[in-house]
N, C-alpha and C positions, 0 to 999 in steps of 0.2 A: 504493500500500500504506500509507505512511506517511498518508495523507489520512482513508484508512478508517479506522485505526487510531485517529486521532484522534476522526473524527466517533463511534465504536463507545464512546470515553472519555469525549466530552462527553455519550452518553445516557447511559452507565454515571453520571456525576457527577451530571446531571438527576434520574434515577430514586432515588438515594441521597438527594439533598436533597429532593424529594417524602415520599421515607420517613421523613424528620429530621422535616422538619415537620410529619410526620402528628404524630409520636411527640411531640414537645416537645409539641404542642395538646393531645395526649390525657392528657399527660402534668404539666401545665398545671393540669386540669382536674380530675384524681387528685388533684393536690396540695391542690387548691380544699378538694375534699370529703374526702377522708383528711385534711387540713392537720387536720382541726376532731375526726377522730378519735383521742383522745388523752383521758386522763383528765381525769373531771369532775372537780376537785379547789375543794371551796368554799372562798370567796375571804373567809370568816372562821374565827376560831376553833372547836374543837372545844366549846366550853365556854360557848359564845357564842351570843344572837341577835338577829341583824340585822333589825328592823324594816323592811323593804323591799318587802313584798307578795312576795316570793321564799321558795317553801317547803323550799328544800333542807334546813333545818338539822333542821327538823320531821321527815325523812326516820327512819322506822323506831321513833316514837311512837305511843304505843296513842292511836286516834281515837274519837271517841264517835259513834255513829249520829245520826240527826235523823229527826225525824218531822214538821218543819217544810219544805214546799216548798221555801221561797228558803234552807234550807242542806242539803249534801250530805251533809260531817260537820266535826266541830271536833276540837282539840288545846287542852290545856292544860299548859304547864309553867313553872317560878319558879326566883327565883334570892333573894339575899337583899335585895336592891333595887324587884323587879319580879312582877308574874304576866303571863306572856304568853300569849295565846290566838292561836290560828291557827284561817281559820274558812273551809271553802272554800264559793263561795257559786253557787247555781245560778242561773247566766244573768246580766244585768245588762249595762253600761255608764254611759258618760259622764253619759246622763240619767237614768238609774235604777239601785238600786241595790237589792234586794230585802232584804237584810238591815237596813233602816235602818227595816221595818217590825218588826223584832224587837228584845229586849232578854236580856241575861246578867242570869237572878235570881240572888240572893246570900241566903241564909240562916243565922245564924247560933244558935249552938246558944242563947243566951239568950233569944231571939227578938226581939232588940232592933236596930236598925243603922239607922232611920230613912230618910235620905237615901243613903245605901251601900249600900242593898239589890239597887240595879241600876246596871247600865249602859246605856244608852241610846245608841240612833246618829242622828246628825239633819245635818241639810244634806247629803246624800249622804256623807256621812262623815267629812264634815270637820269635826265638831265632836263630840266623847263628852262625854255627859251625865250625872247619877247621877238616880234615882229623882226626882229633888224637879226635872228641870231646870235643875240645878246648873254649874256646868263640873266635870271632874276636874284638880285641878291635876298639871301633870308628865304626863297620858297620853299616851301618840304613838302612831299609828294607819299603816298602810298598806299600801292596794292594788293592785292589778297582774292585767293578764287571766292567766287560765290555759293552761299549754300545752293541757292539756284542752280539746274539746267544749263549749264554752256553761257556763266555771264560769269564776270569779274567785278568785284569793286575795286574803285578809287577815287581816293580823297586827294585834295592839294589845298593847300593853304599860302595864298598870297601874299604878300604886306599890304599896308593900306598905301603904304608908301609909293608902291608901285605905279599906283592911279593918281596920272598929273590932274585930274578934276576931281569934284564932289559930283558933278551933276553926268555922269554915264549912261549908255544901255550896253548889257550883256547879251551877244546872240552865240548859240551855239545849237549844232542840230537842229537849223532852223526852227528856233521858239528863243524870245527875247524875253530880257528881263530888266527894268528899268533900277539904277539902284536905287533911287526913291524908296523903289518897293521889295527891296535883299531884306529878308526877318533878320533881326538882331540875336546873338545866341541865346543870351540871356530872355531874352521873352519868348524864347522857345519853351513850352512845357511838354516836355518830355512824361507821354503815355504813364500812366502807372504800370510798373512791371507786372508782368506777366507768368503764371505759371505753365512750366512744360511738361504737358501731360500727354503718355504715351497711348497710342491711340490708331496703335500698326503703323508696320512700314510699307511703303510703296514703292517697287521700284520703278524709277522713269527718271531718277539720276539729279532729283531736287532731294534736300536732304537736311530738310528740316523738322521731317517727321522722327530724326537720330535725336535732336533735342533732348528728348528726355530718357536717352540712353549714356549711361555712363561709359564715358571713351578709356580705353587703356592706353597708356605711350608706351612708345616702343621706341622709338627712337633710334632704331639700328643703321645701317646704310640705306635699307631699300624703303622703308615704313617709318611710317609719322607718330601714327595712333590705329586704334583697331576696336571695334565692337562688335557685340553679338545677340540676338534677341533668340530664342528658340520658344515657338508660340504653338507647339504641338502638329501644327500643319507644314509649317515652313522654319529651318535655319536658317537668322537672316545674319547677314554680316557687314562691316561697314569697316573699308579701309582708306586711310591715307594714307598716299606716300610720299619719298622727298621727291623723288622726280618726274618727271613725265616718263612714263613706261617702266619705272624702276620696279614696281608688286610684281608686274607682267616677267621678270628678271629675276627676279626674288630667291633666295635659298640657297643652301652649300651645292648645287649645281646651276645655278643661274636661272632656271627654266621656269620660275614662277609656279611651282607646285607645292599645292594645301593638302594638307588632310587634318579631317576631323577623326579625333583620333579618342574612344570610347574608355570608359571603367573596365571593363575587359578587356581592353587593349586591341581593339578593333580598330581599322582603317578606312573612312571613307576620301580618297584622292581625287584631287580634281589639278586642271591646270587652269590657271588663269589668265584672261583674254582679255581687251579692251571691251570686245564685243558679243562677245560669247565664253562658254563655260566648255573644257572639255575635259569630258570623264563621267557624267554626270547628266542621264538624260532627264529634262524636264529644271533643270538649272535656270535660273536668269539672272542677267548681270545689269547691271545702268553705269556708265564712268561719263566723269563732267568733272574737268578740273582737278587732278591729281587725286580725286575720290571715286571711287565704287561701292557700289550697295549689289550684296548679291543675297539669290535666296535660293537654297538647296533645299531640294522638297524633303521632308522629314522621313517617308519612305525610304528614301535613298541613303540614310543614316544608319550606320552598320548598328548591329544591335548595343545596349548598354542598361547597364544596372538602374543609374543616381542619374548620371551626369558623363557630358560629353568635354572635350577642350578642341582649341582650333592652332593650329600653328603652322608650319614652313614645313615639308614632307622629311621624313629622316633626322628631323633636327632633334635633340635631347629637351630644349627647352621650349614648351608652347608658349604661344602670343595670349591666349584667352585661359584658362583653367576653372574645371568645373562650374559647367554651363547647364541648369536644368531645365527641363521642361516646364515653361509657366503655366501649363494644363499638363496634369497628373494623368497616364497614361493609367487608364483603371481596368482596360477590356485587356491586356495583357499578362500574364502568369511568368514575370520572370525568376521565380526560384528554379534552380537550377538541383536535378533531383539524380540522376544518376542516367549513365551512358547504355542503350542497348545496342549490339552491333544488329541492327537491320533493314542498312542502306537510305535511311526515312531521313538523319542528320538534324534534326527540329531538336532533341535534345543536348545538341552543342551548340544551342542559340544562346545560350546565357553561362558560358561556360569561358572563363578566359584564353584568350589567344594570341598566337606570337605572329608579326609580318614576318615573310618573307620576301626579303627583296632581292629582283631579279639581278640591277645594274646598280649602280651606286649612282646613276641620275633619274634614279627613279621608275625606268622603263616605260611603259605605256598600262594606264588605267589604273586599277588595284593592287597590282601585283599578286600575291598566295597570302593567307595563314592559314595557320596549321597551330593543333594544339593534342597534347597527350593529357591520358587520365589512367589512372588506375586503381582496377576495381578486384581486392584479393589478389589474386595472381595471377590476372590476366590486363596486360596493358592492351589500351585501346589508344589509336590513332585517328585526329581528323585535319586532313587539308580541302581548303577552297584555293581553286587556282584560274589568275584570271587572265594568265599570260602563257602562249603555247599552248593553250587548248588538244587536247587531241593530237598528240604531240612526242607521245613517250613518258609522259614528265613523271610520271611515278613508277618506271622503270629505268634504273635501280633506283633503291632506295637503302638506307641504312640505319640499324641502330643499334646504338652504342651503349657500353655501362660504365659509371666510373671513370667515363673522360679515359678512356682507354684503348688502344690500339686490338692489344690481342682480344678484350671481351669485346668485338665489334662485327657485326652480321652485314652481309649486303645483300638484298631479297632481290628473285626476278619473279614475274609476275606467270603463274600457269595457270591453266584451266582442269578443272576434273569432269568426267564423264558424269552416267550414274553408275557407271559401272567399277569407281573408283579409278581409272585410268587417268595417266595423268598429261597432257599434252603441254609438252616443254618451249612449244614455239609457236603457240598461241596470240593470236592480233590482238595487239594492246595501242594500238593508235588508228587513226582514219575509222573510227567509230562511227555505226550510226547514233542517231538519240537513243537515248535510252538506261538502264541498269543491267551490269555486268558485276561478275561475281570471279574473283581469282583466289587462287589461294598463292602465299609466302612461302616458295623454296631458297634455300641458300645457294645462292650464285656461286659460289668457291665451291661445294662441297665435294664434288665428281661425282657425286650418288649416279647410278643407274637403276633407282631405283625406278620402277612405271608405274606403282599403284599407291594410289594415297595411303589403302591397309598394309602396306609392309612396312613393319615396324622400323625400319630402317631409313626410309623415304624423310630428308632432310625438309619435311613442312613443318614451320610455326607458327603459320598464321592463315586467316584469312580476308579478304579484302572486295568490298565492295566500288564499284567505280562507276557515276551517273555521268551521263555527256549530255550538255544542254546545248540546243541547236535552236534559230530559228525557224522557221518554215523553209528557207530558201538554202537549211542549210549550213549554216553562216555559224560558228562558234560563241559561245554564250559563256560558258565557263564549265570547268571540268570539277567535283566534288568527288572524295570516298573517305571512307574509316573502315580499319581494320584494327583486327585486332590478334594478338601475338601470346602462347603461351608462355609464361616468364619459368614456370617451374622446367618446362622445355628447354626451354635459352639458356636458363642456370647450369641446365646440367651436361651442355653443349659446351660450357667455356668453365665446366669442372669446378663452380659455388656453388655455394647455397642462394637462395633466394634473398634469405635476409640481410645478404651483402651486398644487393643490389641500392648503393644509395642514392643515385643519378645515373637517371634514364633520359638516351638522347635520340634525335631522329634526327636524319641529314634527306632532303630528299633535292640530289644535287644537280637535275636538269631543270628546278627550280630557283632554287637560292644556293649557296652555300654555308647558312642558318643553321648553326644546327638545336632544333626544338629539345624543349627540357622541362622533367618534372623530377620533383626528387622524391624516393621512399616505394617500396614496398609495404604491404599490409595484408592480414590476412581477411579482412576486412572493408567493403565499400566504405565505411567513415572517411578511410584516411584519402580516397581519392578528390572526396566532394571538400575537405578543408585544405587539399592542394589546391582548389584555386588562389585562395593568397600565394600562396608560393610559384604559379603558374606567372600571375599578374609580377612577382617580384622578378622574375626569369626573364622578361618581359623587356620592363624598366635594366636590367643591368645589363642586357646584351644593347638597347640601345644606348646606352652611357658606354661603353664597352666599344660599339662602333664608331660610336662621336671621336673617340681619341683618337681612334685607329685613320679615320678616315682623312 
C-alpha cells in the first residue's frame, strides 16, 4: 500500500513539474513579448529634436505631399537656433540614396539670397551643400531605415543663420511652405505616448506590428538585433542586420542558414533569401531596409517538448533561447513512453535527437538525425535522412562500445525469405515507396552462413526502412529503426553486457557523427531517463564540433 502510495506521489510530482515547466517557458516567452508592451515614451524632450533619423518627435505634424518619386512626404519645423526638416524618403540604402538627387528651394521675398537659395545633398548625404556648392556651416543631417515598406527617414537641421531673410517660402517636392507658417518646436504638442500592444504580425515588410516584441542584440558581424513571436500557427521572426545582404551571408559558412533548433535537439533548416525562404515549404519572408520578418509555419517545426530556440545553423550558441508557444498545444500527447520496433516511428516523436551533418556548410535542406534508446538488452536505433535519399545511406553502418576500435561492428543490410534464407545482395537503394524490412549481418565476419536459423549466421539485428516519394517519384526522405541484440554483441567482442557503458552509431554515407547513448539496463526505466543524457550527447558533440571546426 505504502509503495503504491508513493509511486501514485512520485507521478502526481512528475506531472506537476511537466506543468511548471510548460508554464514558466510559456511564460518566459509572454514576458519576452509583453516585456516590450509598455508605453512608447520618447526618450527626449517634448520641446525638442533629436536629429537621429528617428521620426517620433515629428509625430502628429502637418506633412506636405511630394510629387517627386524619391520622397513620400516632408515636415518642416524651427526653433530659435535651427529649421528642421524631416523628409521621408522612398526606397534607398547604403548605396543609394534617392533624395540626394533632389534639393530644398529657398525663396525669398526680395528675390535676393544668392548662394542660400538651396540646399543640396551630395555624397549620399553626408555632406549638405547650398546652391553655389558651398558647405552649410553648423548643418547636421541624419538617417535611418524606416519601420515602413521601402522608405527611409531623415532629419536635417539648419541654422537660422543660414537664411539671409525672415520673410521666405520653402518648396520642395513640389508643395511650399511659407515661413510665416514653419510651427515652432516648442508649440509643438507632442501626442501623448502610446502603448505597444501586440496584436500579430504581418508580413509585407512594415514592421511596426515588432513594437511590442522585445528585440535581442546581437551585434555580431552579420546581425543587429533579432526576435521571435511563436503564436501556435506560425514562427514568426524579425531580423536586422548590419549590412545590406549581410543575414543572407550569415554563419561559420557564409550561406545564410537558420535552424530552429528544439528541447530535443531537433533541427528545422532553412536558408535565407531577400525574397524567399529555402528549405521550408509554405515559409514567407518580407525584407525592407536591412530588416526581415519571416514566418515559418509551425507544422514545419521539428517536434519539441517546452520550447524551441533560433540561431545560425551548426553554431554552439543561439540568437533567441527558449521560445514557447503563446497557445499551449493541448491536442498533442508528448510524453514520451517507450520505443516499439515496428517501422510506424511516431514513438520517437518526443524522444531526443542528434543532427547529423552531411558537409560542414550545411549541405542542402535538413540534413539526418538519428537517435539511440535502450530498452533491457536490446538497443534500438532511429535515423530521418533528408539528404541522399535512396541512396545506400544506411549501408554500412556501425556500432561501437566504449569509444573502441576492437568492440566495433559494421552491418550490411540483407533480406530473409520465409523460409529463413538469407539473400546477401539484396536492393537497398533505387526503392520504390514504400516499407522494407532487412535484417543486420556483420560485414567483416566471412560467415557463409545462408539461413537466419543457423546458429552461426553473424545476425544482430533487425531493420526496418520507409522511402517517401512523391507521386512523380521524386524523393521525400528516407526513415528506419532497428534494432540490435546487445546480449549478442556482448558476447561477439567477448563482455559482459554490463560493461557496455557507451553505445555508439556511425552511419557514414551520412555524416561522420557518431550517435551516443550511454548504459545498459536490465530494464526499460533506464532507457526513457537516457533522454537527458541523449539531449547532453547532443549539446557536447556540438560544443565538440564548434572547436574542431
Amino acid at each position: 500500500m505504502d509503495k503504491r502510495m508513493r509511486e501514485r506521489g512520485q507521478r502526481r510530482y512528475r506531472k506537476a513539474g511537466r506543468k511548471f515547466r510548460r508554464a514558466s517557458a510559456a511564460l518566459a516567452l509572454t514576458v519576452m513579448v509583453l516585456g516590450a508592451v509598455m508605453p512608447v515614451v520618447p526618450a527626449r524632450a517634448a520641446t525638442g529634436v533629436v536629429v537621429d533619423g528617428d521620426p517620433q518627435e515629428w509625430s502628429g505634424v502637418d506633412t506636405q505631399n511630394s510629387t517627386d518619386s524619391a520622397v513620400a512626404k516632408w515636415a518642416v519645423m524651427q526653433d530659435e537656433d535651427y529649421v528642421y526638416f524631416y523628409i521621408q524618403q522612398n526606397g534607398g540604402n547604403e548605396y543609394g540614396m534617392p533624395v540626394a538627387n533632389t534639393s530644398i528651394d529657398i525663396k525669398y521675398k526680395s528675390g535676393e539670397g544668392g548662394s542660400n537659395t538651396q540646399i543640396r545633398f551630395s555624397y549620399m548625404l553626408q555632406e549638405l551643400k547650398n546652391a553655389w556648392y558651398g558647405d552649410i556651416n553648423g548643418a547636421r543631417k541624419a538617417y535611418a531605415p524606416s519601420k515602413e515598406a521601402d522608405k527611409y527617414e531623415i532629419e536635417l537641421a539648419i541654422p537660422q543663420s543660414f537664411f539671409v531673410e525672415d520673410d521666405y517660402t520653402i518648396t520642395y517636392g513640389g508643395s511650399s511652405v511659407k515661413s510665416a507658417d514653419i510651427k515652432n518646436v516648442k508649440d509643438h504638442e507632442q501626442p501623448t505616448p502610446t502603448t505597444a500592444v501586440y496584436q500579430g504580425i504581418t508580413i509585407d515588410g512594415t514592421f511596426t506590428d515588432w513594437d511590442a516584441v522585445a528585440k535581442t542584440q546581437v551585434d555580431d558581424q552579420w546581425i543587429r538585433e533579432t526576435a521571435a513571436v511563436f503564436d501556435g500557427d506560425y514562427l514568426y521572426l524579425y531580423i536586422r542586420e548590419k549590412e545590406t545582404g549581410s543575414a543572407t551571408g550569415s554563419g561559420q559558412s557564409s550561406n545564410g542558414k537558420y535552424t530552429i533548433y528544439t528541447d530535443l535537439g531537433r533541427h528545422t533548416t532553412f536558408s535565407l533569401r531577400k525574397d524567399h525562404i529555402e528549405g521550408i515549404d509554405g515559409a514567407k519572408v518580407s525584407y525592407s531596409n536591412q530588416q526581415y520578418e519571416i514566418a515559418i509555419p509551425a507544422t514545419a517545426v521539428r517536434q519539441y517538448k517546452e520550447t524551441i530556440s533560433f540561431g545560425y545553423y551548426m553554431d554552439e550558441d543561439v540568437l533567441i533561447k527558449d521560445i514557447a508557444n503563446l497557445r499551449e498545444d493541448t491536442t498533442s500527447d508528448k510524453t514520451f513512453h517507450k520505443i516499439v520496433y515496428d517501422g510506424k516511428y511516431s514513438d520517437w516523436d518526443y524522444y531526443p535527437h542528434q543532427l547529423i551533418q552531411y558537409s560542414t556548410s550545411g549541405g542542402r535542406g535538413n540534413d539526418a538525425e538519428a537517435a539511440l534508446y535502450v530498452d533491457g538488452t536490446t538497443l534500438h536505433g532511429h535515423v530521418l535522412s533528408m539528404l541522399h535519399m535512396n541512396e545506400r545511406e544506411f549501408q554500412p553502418f556501425s556500432i561501437r562500445v566504449n569509444e573502441k576500435d576492437e568492440t566495433s561492428v559494421g552491418f550490411r543490410l540483407v533480406t530473409v525469405d520465409k523460409d529463413g534464407n538469407i539473400n546477401k545482395d539484396c536492393k537497398v537503394d533505387n526503392l520504390d515507396a514504400g516499407t522494407y524490412e532487412y535484417y543486420l549481418w556483420d560485414l567483416n565476419s566471412g560467415s557463409t552462413a545462408d539461413n537466419i536459423n543457423d546458429p552461426d549466421a553473424p545476425v544482430y539485428g533487425r531493420m526496418y526502412l520507409t522511402v517517401r516519394q512523391t507521386a512523380e517519384g521524386e524523393s521525400i526522405s528516407d526513415e528506419m529503426e532497428y534494432e540490435v541484440d546487445l546480449e549478442k554483441l556482448a558476447k561477439h567482442f567477448d563482455m559482459d553486457p554490463s560493461d557496455m557503458k557507451l553505445i555508439q552509431a556511425k552511419y557514414i554515407n551520412i555524416g561522420d557523427e557518431w550517435v551516443s547513448i550511454a548504459g545498459t539496463s536490465t530494464g526499460a526505466w533506464l532507457g526513457i531517463s537516457l533522454c537527458g543524457l541523449s539531449v547532453l550527447s547532443v549539446l557536447w558533440y556540438r560544443r565538440k564540433r564548434s572547436r574542431v571546426v
